[in-house]
Structures are given as C-alpha cells and as structure tokens.
matplotlib code that plots the C-alpha trace (Angstrom):
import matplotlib.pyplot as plt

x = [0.0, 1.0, 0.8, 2.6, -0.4, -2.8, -6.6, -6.9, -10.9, -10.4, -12.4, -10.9, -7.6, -6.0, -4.9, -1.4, 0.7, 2.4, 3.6, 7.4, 9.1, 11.1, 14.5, 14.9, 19.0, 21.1, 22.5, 18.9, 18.1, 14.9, 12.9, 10.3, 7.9, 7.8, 3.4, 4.6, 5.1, 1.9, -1.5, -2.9, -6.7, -5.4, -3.7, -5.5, -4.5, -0.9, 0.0, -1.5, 0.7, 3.9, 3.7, 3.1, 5.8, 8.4, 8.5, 9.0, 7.8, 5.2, 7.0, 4.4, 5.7, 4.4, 4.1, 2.9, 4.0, 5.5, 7.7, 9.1, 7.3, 4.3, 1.4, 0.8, -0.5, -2.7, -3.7, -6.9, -4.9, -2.6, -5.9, -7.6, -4.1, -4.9, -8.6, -7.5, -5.4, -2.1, 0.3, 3.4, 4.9, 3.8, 7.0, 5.8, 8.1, 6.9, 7.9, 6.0, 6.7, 5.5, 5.4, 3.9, 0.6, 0.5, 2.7, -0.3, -2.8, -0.7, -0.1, -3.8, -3.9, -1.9, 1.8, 5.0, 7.4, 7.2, 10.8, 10.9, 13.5, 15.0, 14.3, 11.0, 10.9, 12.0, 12.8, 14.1, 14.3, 10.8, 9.3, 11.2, 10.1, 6.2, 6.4, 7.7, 5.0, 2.8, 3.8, 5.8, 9.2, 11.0, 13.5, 15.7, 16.1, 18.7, 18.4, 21.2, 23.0, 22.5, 24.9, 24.7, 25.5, 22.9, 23.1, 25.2, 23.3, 20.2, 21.0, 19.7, 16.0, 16.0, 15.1, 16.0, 18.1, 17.1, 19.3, 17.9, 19.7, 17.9, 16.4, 12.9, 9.3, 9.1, 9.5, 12.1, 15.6, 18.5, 20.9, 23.4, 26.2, 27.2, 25.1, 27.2, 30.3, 27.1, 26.0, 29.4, 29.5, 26.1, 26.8, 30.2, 27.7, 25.1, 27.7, 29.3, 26.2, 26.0, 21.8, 19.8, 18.5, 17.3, 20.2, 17.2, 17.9, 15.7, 16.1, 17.0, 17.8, 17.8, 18.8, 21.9, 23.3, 21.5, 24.7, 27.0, 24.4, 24.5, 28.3, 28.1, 26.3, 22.8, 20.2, 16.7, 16.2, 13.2, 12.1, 9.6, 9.6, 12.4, 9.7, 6.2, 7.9, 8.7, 6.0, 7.2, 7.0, 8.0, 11.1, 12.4, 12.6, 14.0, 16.5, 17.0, 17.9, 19.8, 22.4, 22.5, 23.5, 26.8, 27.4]
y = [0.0, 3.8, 5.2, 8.2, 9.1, 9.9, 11.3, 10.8, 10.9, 7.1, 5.4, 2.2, 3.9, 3.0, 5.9, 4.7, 7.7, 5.6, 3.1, 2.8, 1.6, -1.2, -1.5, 2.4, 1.4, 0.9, -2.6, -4.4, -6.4, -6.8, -9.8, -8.7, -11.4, -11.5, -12.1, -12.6, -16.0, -16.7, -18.7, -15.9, -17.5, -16.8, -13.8, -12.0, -15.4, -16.2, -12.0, -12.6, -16.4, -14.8, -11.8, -14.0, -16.3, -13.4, -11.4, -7.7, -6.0, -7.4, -6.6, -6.0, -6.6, -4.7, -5.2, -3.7, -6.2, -2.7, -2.4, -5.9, -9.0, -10.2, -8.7, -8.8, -6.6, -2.6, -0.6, -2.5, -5.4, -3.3, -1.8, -5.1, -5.5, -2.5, -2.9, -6.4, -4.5, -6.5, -5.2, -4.7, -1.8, -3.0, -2.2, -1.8, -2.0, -0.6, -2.2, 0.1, 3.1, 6.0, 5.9, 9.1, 8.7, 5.4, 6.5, 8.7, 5.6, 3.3, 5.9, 6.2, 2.6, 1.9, 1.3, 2.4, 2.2, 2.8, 2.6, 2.7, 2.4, 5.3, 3.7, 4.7, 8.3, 11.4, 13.0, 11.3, 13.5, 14.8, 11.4, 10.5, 13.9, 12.9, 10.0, 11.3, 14.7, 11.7, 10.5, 7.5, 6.3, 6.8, 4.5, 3.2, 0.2, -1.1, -3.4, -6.1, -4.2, -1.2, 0.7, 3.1, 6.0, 8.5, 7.6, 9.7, 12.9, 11.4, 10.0, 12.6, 11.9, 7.7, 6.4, 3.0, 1.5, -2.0, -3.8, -6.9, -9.8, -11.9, -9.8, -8.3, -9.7, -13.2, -15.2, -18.0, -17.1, -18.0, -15.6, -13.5, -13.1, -10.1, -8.2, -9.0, -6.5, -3.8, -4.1, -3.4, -0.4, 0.4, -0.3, 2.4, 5.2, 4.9, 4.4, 7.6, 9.7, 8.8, 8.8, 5.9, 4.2, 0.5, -1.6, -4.3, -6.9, -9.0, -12.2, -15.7, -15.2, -18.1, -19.7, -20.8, -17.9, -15.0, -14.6, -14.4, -11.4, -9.6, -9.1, -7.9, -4.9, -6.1, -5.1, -5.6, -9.4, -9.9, -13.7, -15.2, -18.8, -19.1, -18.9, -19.1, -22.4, -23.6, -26.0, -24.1, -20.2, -19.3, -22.3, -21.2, -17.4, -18.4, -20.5, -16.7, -14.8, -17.6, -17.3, -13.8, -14.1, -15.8, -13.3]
z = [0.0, -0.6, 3.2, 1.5, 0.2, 3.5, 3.1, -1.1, -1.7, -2.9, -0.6, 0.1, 0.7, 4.3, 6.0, 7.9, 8.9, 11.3, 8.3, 7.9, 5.2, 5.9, 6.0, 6.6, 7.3, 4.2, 5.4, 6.1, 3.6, 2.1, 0.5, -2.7, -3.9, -7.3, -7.7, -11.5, -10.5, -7.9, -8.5, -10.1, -9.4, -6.0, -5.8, -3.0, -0.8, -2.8, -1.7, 2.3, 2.6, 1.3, 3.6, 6.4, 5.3, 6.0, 2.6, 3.3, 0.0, -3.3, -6.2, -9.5, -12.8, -15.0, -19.0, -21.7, -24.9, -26.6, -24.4, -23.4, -24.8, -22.2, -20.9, -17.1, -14.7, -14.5, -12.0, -11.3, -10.1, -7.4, -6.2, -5.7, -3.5, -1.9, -1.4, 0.2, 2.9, 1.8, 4.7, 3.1, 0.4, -3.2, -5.4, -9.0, -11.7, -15.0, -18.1, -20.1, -22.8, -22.5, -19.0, -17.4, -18.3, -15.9, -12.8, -11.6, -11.7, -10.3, -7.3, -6.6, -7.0, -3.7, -5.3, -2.7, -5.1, -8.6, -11.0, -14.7, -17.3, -18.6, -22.2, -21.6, -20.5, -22.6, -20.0, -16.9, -14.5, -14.6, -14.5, -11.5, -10.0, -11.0, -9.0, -5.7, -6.5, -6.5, -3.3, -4.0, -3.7, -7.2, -8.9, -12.3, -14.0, -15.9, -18.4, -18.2, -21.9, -20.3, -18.8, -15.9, -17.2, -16.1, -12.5, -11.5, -12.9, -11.2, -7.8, -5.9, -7.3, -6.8, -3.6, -5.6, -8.2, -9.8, -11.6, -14.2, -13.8, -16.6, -19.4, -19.0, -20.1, -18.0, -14.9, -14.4, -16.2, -15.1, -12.9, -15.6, -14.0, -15.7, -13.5, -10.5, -11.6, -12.5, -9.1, -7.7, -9.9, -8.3, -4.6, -5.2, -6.7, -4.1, -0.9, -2.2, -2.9, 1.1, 0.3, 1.7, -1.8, -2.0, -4.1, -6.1, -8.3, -10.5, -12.3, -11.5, -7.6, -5.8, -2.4, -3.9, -5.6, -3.1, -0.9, -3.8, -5.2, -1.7, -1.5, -4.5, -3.2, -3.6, -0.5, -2.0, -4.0, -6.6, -5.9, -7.5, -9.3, -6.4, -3.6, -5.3, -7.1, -3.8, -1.7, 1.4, 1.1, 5.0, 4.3, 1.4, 2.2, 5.8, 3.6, 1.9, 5.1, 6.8, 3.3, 3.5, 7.2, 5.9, 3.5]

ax = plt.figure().add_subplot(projection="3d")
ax.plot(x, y, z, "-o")
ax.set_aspect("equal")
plt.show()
C-alpha cells in the first residue's frame, strides 16, 4: 500500500501515517515477492501467505507487450491488493513506454514504489520527480545491456536502483552473472552519494546464488519462481535470510 499518500478521496484507501518503510538502514536487507510468479486464481490469498511467510515487500511486474514482450499486470490489479489491505509496500516496476501517463494511476492505485526504465521516459528526471510529486518512492532500471550511465546525474531523485539480472518480459531465467560486476559499480555510486536508496535486483535469484548477489552490493532481492515455485513459502525465504546471514 502507498501510506505516503494519507486522506486521497479514494475510498478504500487506508490511512497509515504511522507506516514505515522497511529496511529504513542501508545494510537491512529486504525480500520482494515477485506475484509474477503466484496462482494468479489466487492472488488475494498467494500475496497474504507470502507476507506471512516473511516477505518484506510485493513486487508488480508490470508489461505492456510494446515495451518488453508479455502482458501482465494494471492498476486494477494493485488496487484489488490495496482494497485487500495486503500489509506490506507494493514495489511496481513498470515495463512500459511512455510511462507518465501510468505513474499517476498506479499511485492512486496503492503502489509504494514505482521505478521505470529510462528507455521509456523522454525526460528522466521529470518522471522521477512525478512519481515522488505523487507521493511515491522513485526509482531506475537497468536493463542487463545497459549501462549506468545517467546515475550519477540522477542519484539525488532515486530512492532506488534495480538492476535486471535476466532480461525483462518473463518469470524463471537463469541468474546472468554479468550483473554481479554492474552491481558493484552500483553499490560504489550509491555508498558515495552517502543517500539511503534500496540496491534491487531482478532475475534468477535463488537460495543458492542470493549470498553471492548480496556481497556484490545487492540489498533488496526480486524472488519469484524461487519462492512461489517452492511447496514451502516461510522455508524457502528463511532459507534466503539464513544465506545472507553468511554473507
């Protein structure tokens, strides 16, 4: 849910000033469930068993088939989230072109965070501006052939940076390691900006390889075959924080 966003006319909007974003220090790390991946004939129940399972943020793929090549989630779908009272930040990741015209229905919908590729936006910095004027938390993607270049110009406006670690349009790739040295470039830009923006990354991250990703620089990890694929949900993401612990 967007508790940024407190007394909007919507009606099933929750107020919640005293919601915090979790993992408000730098070095927490942070779980995202992938619902890509869920029962989708159950995704009211799918979102309320992985939040009780231990996952710390929903993460919304979204798709336009212009953009990348599938066709997933709108706004109605975050707001039936919303309208359910799911009890954790929903961080929706727009895989669309032109963007603007969405950010604003996917704020009123109930998103926390919403990030964008800069492929997708003529101009960058006023879309990342729109979404915090909307009253989310604003963020980049990078594309695994893409290179970081306008971060540095930006950094000041993101309050995160995800980095794809398959490329973009479906569930269940495997890990490219590539994105592994791009995280370390990443991690170096953020720690010197000396700003407190989320570290994501998306694609392939697994039990087995989620260590490897965090000491890399990663804080925030996109899961979603990885747990929703598992017969154990509170398991496998235990399985998750217990790697990163020997990181």
């Amino acid at each position: 849910m967007n508790c940024n966003r407190i007394g909007t006319a919507m009606p099933y909007r929750v107020k919640c000033a005293q919601f915090q974003y979790p993992g408000s220090a730098m070095n927490d790390y942070l779980i995202a469930a992938s619902i890509l991946s869920a029962d989708l004939s159950r995704l009211g129940e799918e979102a309320a068993a992985v939040i009780a399972a231990g996952a710390d943020l929903l993460h919304v793929d979204v798709m336009d088939n212009h953009y990348v090549p599938n066709l997933t989630f709108g706004p109605v779908v975050v707001e039936a989230l919303t309208r359910r009272g799911v009890d954790a930040p929903l961080d929706v990741h727009l895989m669309v072109k032109p963007v603007d015209g969405i950010i604003p229905q996917f704020a009123r919908a109930g998103a926390s965070y919403i990030t964008f590729h800069p492929e997708a936006s003529e101009h960058v910095d006023r879309t990342l501006q729109l979404i915090r004027d909307e009253g989310c938390k604003s963020g980049l993607v990078f594309n695994p052939a893409t290179p970081l270049n306008c971060l540095p110009y930006l950094i000041d406006k993101v309050d995160m940076v995800l980095l794809m670690s398959v490329n973009p349009g479906f569930g269940g790739q495997t890990f490219i390691n590539s994105a592994l040295d791009k995280l370390r470039q990443a991690r170096e830009l953020i720690d010197e900006s000396g700003l407190d923006i989320r570290l994501e990354i998306d694609g392939g991250v697994k039990v087995d390889n989620i260590a490897r990703i965090a000491a890399a620089g990663a804080d925030t990890f996109v899961a979603g075959s990885a747990i929703f694929g598992s017969r154990d949900y509170k398991a496998t993401i235990q399985a998750m924080r217990a790697e990163l612990k020997k990181k």
